[in-house]
KEVEX-382764 format. One line per field, with one value per residue: residue number from 1; x, y, z of N, C-alpha, C in turn. Coordinates in pm, 1 decimal, decimal comma. Layout:
# residues N
i	(NUM;...)
n.u	(X;...)
n.v	(Y;...)
n.w	(Z;...)
ca.u	(X;...)
ca.v	(Y;...)
ca.w	(Z;...)
c.u	(X;...)
c.v	(Y;...)
c.w	(Z;...)
***
This chain:
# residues 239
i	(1;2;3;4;5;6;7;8;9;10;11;12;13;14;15;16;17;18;19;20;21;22;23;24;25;26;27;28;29;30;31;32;33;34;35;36;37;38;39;40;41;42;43;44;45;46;47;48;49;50;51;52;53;54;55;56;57;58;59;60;61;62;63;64;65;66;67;68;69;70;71;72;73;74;75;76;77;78;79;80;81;82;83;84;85;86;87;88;89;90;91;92;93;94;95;96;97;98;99;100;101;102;103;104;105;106;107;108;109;110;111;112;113;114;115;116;117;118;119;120;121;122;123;124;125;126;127;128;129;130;131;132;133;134;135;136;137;138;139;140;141;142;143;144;145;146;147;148;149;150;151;152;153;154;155;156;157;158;159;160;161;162;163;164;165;166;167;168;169;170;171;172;173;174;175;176;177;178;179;180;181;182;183;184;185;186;187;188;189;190;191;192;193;194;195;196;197;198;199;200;201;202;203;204;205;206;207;208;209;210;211;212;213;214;215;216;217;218;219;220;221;222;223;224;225;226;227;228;229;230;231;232;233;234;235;236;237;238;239)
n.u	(14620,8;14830,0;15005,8;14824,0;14882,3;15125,6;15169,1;15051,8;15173,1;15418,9;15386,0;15458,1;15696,3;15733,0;15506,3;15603,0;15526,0;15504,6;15830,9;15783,2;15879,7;16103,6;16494,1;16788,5;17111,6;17326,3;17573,1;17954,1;18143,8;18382,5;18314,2;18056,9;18177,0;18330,5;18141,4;18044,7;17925,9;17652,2;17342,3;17126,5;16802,0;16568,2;16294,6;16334,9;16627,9;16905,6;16841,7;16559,1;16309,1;16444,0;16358,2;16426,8;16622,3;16965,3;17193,2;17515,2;17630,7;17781,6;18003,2;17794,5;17531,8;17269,9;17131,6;16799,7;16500,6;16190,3;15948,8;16069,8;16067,7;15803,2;15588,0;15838,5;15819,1;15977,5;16235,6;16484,6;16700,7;17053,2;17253,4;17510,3;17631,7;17799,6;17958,5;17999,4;17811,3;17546,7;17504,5;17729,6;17771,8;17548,1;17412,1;17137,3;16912,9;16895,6;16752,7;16551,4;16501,2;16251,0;16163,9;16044,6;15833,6;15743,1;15535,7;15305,2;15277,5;15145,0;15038,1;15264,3;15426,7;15520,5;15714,4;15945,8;16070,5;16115,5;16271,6;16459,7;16680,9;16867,9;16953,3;17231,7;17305,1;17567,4;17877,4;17989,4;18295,7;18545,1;18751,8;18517,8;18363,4;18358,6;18192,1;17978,2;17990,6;17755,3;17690,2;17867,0;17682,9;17411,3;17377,1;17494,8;17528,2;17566,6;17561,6;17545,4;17457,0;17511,1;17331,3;17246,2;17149,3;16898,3;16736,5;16394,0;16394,4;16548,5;16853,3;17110,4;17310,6;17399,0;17256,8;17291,9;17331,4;17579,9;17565,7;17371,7;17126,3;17045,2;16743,9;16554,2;16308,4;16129,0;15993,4;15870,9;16127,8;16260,8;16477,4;16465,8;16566,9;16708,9;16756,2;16646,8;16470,7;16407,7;16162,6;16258,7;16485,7;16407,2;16521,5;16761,0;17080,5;17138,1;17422,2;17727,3;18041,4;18313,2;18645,7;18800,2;18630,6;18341,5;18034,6;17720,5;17421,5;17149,5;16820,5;16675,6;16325,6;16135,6;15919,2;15838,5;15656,0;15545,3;15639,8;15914,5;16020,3;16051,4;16150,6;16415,0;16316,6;16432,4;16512,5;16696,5;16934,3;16844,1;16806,3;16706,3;16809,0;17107,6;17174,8;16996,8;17249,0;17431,7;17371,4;17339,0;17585,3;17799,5;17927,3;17992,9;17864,2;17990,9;18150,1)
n.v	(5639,7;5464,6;5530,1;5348,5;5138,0;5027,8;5049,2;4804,2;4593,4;4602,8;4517,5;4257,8;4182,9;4193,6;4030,7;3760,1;3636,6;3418,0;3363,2;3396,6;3558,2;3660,3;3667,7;3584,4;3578,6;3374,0;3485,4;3422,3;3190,0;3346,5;3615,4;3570,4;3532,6;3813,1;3955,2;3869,2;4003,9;4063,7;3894,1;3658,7;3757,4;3640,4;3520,6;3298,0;3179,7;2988,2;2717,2;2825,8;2929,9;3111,3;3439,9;3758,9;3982,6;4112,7;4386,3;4392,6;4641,6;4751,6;4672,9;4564,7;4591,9;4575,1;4643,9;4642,0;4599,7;4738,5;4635,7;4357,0;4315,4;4320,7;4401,3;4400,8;4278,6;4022,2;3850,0;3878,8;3714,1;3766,8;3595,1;3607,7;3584,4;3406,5;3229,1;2965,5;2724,5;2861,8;2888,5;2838,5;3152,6;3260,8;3531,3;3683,0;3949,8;4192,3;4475,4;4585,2;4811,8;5064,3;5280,7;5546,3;5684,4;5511,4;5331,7;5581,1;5620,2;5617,4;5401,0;5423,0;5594,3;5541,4;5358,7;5503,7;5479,7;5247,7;5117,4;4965,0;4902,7;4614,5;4568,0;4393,0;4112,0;4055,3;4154,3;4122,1;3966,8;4169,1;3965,7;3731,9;3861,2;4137,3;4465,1;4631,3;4961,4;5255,8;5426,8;5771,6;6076,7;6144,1;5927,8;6110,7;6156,5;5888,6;5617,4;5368,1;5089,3;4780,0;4513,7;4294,9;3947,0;3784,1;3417,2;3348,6;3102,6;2755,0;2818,7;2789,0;3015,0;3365,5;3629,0;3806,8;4142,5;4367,8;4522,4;4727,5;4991,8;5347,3;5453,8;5725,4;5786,1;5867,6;5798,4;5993,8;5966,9;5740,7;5494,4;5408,6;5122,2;4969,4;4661,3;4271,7;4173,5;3976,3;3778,8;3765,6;3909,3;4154,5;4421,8;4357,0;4545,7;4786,6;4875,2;5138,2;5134,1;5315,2;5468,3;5395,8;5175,9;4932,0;5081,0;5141,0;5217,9;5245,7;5035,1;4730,0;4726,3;4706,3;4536,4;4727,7;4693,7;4443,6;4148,7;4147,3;4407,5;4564,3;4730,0;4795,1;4896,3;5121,7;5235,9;5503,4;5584,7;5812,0;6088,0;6006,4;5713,2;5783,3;5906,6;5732,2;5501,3;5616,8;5714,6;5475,3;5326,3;5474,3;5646,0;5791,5;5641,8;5581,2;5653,5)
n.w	(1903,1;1799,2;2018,2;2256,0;2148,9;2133,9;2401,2;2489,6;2367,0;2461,3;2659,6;2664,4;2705,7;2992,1;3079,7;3001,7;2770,6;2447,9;2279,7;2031,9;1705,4;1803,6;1812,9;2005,3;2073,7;2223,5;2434,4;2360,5;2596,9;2676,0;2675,3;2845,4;3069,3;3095,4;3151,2;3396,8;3604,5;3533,9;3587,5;3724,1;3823,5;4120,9;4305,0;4467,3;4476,4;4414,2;4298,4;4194,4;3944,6;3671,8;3617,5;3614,3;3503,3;3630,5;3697,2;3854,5;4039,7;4219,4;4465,7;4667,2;4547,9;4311,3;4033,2;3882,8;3757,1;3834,5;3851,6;3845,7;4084,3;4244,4;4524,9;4638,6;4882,1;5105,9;4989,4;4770,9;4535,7;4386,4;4142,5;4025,3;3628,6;3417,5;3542,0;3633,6;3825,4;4005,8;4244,8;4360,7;4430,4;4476,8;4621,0;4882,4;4927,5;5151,2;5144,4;4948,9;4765,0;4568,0;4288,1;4360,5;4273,0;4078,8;4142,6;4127,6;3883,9;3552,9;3219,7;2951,4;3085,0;3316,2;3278,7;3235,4;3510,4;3571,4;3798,6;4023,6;4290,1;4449,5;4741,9;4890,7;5100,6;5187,2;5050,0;4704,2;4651,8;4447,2;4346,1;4273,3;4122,5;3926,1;3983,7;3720,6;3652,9;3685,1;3445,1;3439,0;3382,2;3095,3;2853,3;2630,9;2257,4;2226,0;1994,5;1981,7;2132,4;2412,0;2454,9;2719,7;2879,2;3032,6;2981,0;3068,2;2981,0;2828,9;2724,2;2964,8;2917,8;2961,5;2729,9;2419,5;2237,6;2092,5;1926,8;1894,7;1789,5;1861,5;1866,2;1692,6;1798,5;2094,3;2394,7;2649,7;2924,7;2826,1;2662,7;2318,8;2185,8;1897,0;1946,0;1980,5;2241,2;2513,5;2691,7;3014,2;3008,2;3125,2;3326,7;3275,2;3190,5;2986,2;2789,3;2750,8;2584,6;2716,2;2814,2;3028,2;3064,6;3019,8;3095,2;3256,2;3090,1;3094,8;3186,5;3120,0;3059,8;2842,9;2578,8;2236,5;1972,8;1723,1;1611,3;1391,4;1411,4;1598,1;1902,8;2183,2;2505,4;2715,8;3067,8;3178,8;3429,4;3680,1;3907,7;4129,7;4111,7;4105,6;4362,1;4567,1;4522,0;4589,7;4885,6;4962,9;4943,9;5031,0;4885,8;4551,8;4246,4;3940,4;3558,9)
ca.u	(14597,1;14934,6;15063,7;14818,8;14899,7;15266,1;15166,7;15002,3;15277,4;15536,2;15348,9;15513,1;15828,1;15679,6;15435,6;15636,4;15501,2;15595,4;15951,2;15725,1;16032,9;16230,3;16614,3;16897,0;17221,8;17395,5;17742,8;18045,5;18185,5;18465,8;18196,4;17999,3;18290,6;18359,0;17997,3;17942,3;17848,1;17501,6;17293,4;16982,6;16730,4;16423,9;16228,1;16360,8;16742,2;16978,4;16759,9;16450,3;16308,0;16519,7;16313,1;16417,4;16843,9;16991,9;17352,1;17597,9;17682,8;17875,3;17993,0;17641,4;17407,5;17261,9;17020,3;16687,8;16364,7;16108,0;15858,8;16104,7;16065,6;15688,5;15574,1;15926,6;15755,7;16056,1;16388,9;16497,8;16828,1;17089,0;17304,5;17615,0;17614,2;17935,8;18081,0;17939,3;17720,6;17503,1;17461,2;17833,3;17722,1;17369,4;17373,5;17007,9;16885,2;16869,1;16651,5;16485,4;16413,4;16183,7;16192,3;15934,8;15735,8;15689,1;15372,2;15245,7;15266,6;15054,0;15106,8;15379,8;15509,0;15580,4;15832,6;16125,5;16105,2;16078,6;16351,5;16500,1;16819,1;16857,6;17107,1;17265,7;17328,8;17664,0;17947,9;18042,5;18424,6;18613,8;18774,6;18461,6;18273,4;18388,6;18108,5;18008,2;17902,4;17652,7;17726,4;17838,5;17596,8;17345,6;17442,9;17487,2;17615,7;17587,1;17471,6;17522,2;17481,0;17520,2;17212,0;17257,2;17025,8;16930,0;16586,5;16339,4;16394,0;16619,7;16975,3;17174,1;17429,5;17328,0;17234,7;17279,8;17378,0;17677,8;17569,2;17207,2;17129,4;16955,9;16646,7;16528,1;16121,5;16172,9;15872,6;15895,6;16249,4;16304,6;16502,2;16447,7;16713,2;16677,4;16801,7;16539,1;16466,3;16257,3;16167,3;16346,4;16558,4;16364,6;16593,5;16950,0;17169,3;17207,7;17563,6;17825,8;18169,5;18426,7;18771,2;18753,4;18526,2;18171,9;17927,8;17591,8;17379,0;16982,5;16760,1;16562,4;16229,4;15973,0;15988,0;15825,7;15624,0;15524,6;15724,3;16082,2;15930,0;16080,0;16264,7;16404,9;16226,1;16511,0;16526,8;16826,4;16961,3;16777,6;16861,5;16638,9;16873,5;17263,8;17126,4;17038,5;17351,4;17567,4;17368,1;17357,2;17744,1;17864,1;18070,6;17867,4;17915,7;18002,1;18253,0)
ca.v	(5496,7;5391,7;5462,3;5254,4;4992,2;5026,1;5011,6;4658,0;4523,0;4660,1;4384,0;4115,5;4123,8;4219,4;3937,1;3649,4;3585,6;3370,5;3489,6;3506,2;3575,2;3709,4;3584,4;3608,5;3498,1;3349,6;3495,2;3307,3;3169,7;3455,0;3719,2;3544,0;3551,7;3950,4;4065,5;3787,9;4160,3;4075,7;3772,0;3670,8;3766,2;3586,4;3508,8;3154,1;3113,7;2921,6;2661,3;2800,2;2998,4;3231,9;3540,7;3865,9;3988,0;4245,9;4407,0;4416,9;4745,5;4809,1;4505,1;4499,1;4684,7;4535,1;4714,2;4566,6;4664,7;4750,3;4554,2;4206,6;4261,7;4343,7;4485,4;4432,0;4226,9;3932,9;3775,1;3879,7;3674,3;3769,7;3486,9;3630,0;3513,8;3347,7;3198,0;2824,8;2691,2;3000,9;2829,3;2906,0;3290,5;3300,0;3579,9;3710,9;4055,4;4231,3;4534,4;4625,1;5000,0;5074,0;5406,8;5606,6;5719,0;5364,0;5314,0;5681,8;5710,4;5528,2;5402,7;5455,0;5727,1;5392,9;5243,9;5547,8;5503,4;5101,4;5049,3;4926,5;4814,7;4501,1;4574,6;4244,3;4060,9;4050,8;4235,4;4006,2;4055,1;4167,4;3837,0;3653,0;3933,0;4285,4;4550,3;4744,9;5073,6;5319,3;5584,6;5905,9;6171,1;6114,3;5920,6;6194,9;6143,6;5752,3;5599,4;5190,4;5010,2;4667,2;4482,4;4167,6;3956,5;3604,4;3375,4;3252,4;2907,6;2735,6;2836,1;2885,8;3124,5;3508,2;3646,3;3996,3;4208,4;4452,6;4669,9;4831,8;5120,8;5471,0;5497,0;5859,0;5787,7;5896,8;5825,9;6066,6;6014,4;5611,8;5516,6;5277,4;5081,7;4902,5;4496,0;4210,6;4179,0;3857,9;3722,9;3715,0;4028,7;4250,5;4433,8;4361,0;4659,4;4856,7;4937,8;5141,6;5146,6;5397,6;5473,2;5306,4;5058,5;4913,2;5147,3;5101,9;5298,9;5219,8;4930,4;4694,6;4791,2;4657,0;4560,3;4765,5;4653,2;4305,4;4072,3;4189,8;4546,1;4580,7;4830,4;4739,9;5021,2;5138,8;5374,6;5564,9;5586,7;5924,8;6151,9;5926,7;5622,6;5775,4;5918,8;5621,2;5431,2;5713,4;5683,1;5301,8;5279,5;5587,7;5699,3;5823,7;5516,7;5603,1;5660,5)
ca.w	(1886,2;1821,8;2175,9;2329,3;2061,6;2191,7;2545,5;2490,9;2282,9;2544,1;2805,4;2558,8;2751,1;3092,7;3127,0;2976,2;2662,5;2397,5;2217,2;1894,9;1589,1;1834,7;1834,3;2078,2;2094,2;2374,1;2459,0;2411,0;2742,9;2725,2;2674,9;2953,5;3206,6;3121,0;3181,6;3531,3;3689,6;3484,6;3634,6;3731,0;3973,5;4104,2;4480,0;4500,2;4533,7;4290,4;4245,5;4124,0;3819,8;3628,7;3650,6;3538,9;3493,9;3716,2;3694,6;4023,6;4026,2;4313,5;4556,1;4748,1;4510,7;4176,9;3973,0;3813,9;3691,4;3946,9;3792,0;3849,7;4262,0;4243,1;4576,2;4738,7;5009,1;5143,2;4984,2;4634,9;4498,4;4281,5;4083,2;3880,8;3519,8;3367,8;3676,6;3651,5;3877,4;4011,1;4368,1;4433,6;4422,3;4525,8;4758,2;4922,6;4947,4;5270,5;5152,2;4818,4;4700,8;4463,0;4263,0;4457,9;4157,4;3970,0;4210,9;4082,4;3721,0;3503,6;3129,5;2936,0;3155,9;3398,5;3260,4;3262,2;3667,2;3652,7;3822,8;4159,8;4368,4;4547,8;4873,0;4880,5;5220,3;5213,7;4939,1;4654,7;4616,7;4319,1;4291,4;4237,2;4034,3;3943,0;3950,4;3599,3;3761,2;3637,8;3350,6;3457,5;3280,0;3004,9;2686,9;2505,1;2101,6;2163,9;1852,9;1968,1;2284,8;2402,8;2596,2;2770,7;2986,5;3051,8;2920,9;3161,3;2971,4;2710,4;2721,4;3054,6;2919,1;2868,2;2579,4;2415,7;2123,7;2092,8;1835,8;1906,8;1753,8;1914,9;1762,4;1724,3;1901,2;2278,5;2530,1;2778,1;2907,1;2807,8;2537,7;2199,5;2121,9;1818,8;1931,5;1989,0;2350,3;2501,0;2828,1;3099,7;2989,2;3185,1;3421,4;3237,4;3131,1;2831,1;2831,0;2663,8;2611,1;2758,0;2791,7;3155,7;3016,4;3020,0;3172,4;3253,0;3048,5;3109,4;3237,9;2999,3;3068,4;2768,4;2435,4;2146,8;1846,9;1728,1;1553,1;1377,1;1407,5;1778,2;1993,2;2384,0;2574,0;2834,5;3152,6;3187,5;3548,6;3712,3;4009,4;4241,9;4120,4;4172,3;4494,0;4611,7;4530,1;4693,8;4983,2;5018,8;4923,9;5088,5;4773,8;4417,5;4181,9;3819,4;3557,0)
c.u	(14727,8;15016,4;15005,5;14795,6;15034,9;15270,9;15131,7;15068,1;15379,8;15519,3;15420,6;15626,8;15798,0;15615,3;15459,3;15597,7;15567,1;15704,0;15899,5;15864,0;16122,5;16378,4;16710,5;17013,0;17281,8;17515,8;17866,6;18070,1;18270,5;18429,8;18157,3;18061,6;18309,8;18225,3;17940,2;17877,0;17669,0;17472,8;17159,0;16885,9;16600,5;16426,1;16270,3;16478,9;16785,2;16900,3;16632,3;16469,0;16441,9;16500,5;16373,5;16591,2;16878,9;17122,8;17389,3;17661,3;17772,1;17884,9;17871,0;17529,9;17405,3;17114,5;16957,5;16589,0;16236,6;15965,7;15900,2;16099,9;15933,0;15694,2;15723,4;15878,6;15838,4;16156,5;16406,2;16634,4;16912,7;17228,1;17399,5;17645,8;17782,4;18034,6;18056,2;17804,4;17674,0;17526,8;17614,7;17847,8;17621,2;17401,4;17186,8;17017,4;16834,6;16750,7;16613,4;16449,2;16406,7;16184,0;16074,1;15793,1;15702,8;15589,6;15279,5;15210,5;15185,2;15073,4;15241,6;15476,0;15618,9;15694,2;15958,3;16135,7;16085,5;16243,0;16412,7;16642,2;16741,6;17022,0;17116,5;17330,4;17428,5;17771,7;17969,7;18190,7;18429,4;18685,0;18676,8;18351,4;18320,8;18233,0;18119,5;17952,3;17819,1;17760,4;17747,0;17772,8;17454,9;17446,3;17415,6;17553,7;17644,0;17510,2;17439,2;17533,2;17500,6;17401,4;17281,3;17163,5;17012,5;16773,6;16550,2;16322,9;16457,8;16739,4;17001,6;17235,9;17332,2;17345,8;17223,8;17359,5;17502,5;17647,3;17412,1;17202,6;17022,6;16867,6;16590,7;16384,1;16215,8;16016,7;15913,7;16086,0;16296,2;16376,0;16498,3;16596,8;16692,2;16773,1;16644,8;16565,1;16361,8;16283,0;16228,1;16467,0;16548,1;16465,2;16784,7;16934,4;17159,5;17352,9;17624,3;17942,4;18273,0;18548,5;18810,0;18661,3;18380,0;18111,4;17748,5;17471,7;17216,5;16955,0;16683,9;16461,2;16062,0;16013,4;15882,1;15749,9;15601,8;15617,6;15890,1;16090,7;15966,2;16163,3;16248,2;16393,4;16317,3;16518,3;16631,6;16841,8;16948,2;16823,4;16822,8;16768,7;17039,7;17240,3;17098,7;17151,5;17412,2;17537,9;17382,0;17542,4;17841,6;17956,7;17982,3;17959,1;17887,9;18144,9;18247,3)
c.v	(5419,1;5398,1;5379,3;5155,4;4942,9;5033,2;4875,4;4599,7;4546,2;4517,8;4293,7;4072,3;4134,1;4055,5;3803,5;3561,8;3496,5;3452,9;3517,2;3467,9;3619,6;3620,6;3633,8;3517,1;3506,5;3391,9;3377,7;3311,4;3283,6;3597,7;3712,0;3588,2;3733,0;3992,8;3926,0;3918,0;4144,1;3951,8;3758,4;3691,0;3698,9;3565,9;3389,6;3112,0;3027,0;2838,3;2676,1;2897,0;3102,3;3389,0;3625,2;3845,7;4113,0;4236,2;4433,3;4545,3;4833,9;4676,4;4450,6;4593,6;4609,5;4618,9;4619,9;4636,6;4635,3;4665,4;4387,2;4178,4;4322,7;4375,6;4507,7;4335,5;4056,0;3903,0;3791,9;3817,8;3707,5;3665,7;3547,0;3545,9;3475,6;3263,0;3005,4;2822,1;2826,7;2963,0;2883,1;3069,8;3344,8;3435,2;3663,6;3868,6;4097,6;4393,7;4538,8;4756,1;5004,1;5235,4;5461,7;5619,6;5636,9;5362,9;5416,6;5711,1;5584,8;5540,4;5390,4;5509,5;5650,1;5363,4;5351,0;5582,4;5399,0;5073,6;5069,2;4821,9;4726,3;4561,0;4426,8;4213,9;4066,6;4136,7;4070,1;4057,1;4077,1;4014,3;3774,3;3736,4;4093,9;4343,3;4648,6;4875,2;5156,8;5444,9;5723,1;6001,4;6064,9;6001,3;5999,5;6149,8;5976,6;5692,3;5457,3;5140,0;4858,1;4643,8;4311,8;4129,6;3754,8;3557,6;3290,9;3082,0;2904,4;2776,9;2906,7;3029,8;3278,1;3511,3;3763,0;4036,7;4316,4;4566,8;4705,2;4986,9;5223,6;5487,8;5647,6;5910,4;5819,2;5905,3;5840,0;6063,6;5855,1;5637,1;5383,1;5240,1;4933,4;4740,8;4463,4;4190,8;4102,8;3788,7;3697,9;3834,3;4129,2;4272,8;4409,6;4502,7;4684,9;4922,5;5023,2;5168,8;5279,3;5344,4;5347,1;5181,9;5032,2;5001,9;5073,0;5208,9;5311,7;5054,7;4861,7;4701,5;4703,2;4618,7;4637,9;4744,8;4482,6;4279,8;4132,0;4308,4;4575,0;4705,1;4798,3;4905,2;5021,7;5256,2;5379,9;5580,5;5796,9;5973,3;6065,2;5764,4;5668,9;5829,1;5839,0;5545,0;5510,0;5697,0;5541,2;5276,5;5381,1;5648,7;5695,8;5694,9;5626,0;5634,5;5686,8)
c.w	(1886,6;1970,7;2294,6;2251,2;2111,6;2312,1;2567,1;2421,5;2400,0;2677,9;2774,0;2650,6;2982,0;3142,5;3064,7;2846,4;2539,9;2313,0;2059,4;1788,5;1640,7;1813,0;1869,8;2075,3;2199,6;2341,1;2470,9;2540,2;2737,4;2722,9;2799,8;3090,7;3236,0;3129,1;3338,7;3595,4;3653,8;3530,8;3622,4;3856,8;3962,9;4272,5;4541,0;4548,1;4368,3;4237,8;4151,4;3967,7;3814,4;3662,9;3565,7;3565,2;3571,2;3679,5;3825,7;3968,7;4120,4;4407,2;4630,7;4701,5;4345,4;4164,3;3867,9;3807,7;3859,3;3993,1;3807,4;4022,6;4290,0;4382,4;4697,5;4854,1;4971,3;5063,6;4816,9;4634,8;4366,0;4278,1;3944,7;3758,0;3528,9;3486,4;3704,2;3742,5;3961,5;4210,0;4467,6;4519,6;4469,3;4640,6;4759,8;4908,2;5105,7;5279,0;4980,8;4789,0;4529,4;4435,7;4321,3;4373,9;4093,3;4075,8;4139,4;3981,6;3701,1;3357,5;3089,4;3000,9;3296,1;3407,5;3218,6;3426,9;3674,5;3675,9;3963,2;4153,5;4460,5;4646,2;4911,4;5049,9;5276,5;4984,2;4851,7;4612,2;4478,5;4260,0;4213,8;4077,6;4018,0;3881,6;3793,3;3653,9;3617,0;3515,6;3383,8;3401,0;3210,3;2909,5;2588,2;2363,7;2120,4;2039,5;1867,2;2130,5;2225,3;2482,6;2618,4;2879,8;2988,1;3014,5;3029,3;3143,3;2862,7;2803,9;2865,2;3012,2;2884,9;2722,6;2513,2;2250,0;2187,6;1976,9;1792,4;1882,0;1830,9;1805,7;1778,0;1832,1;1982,6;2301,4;2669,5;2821,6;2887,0;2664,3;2460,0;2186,2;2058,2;1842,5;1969,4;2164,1;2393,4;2645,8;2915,4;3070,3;3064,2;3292,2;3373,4;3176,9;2971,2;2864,8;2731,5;2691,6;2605,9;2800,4;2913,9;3170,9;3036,7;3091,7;3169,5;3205,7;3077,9;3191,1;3137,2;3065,8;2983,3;2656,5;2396,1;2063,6;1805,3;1619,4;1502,5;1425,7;1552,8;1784,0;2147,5;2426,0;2743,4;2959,3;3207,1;3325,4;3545,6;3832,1;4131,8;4258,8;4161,2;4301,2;4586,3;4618,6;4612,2;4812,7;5058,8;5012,9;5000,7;4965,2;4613,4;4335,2;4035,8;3751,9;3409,5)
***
C-alpha cells in the first residue's frame, strides 16, 4: 500500500502541481553564474514556458528527464541559467534520445531510466557556458548532494540546496535525497563535489511523500546513458 501511495505522490512534481509547503531558495547571482551549465528546457524557445531544467554536460549534449521531452516528436530548447537574458543562449535541439527502456517499464521501476539527452544544434562554447560533466562511477560513501533546478513560475533565478542528505530507502536503483523538490525541477542535476569539481551525480526524477515529509526521487546516470554520451561526443564524458 505504501508504494502505490508513493507512486501517486511522486506525480506531484511530474504533473505540475501546486508547490503545497514546499520551499526553495533561489541561488545568489554568484551561485547562479557558477552552475549556468544548469538551465531550462521546454518546446517553445526563449520566450515561452519554463518547463522542466536540464544540465549541459558536454558542449552539445544536456541531460534531462525523459518525461520533460515526452514522445521526442520536433524542437526541444535549452536556455543556460545565470547568464541574463536566456534569448542570448537559446540554442535548439537537433535530435533527442530517450533511454530505450522508459517506454517499457511501468511504475515505480520508471523513473530510474527517466532520462534523456538533448543533442544541441550547434556546441555552446566554454566562454559562454562551461559543461558540468557526468560522475565517473557510482556515488559510493556520498552522504550530501547539491540539487538545483528552475520553477515553472515565480522567480527567474534557479533554485537549489547544497546540503541534501542520502536517505537510506532505495527503489530499485533511484535514489532519495532528502531536499524539497517542486515544479519545474524535473530533469535538473543532483550533483557532488570532487577534487576536479562539480559532478553530475543523478537526474531529478519525482518527488516523494506529501507535505514536509518529502524525498527528490533521482536516477543515477546508467550504462545506456555514458554510452550514449561517448558515442554522441566521440570521447567518454566524466570525472
Amino acid at each position: 500500500m505504501n508504494m502505490w501511495r508513493n507512486a501517486l505522490t511522486a506525480l506531484a512534481l511530474l504533473c505540475a502541481l501546486p508547490l503545497g509547503a514546499q520551499t526553495v531558495e533561489p541561488l545568489r547571482p554568484a551561485e547562479a553564474a557558477m552552475f549556468a551549465a544548469v538551465g531550462v528546457v521546454n518546446s517553445e524557445g526563449p520566450l515561452g514556458d519554463r518547463g522542466c531544467t536540464g544540465t549541459l554536460i558536454a558542449p552539445d549534449l544536456v541531460l534531462t528527464a525523459a518525461h520533460c521531452v515526452g514522445d521526442a516528436v520536433g524542437t526541444r530548447w535549452f536556455m543556460p541559467g545565470g547568464l541574463g537574458p536566456r534569448a542570448r543562449a537559446a540554442v535548439p535541439s537537433r535530435a533527442i534520445h530517450i533511454h530505450p527502456a522508459y517506454a517499457e517499464r511501468e511504475g515505480m521501476a520508471r523513473f530510474a531510466v527517466d532520462l534523456a539527452l538533448l543533442h544541441l544544434a550547434r556546441p555552446l562554447p566554454a566562454s559562454v557556458v562551461r559543461p558540468l560533466p557526468l560522475l565517473e562511477g557510482e556515488a559510493r560513501n556520498a552522504t550530501q548532494f547539491a540539487t538545483i533546478g528552475f520553477l515553472r513560475s515565480g522567480t527567474l533565478a534557479p533554485v537549489g540546496h547544497f546540503d541534501c542528505p542520502l536517505r537510506q530507502g532505495r527503489l530499485n536503483r533511484q535514489m532519495e535525497l532528502g531536499c524539497p523538490v517542486v515544479s519545474g525541477n524535473s530533469g535538473g542535476p543532483a550533483l557532488l563535489r570532487r577534487p576536479a569539481g562539480w559532478r553530475v551525480a543523478g537526474v531529478l526524477v519525482a518527488r516523494l511523500g506529501t507535505g514536509e515529509e518529502t524525498t527528490a526521487l533521482t536516477a543515477p546516470p546508467d550504462r545506456w546513458l555514458r554510452e550514449t554520451v561517448a558515442a554522441l561526443s566521440g570521447t567518454p564524458r566524466g570525472g
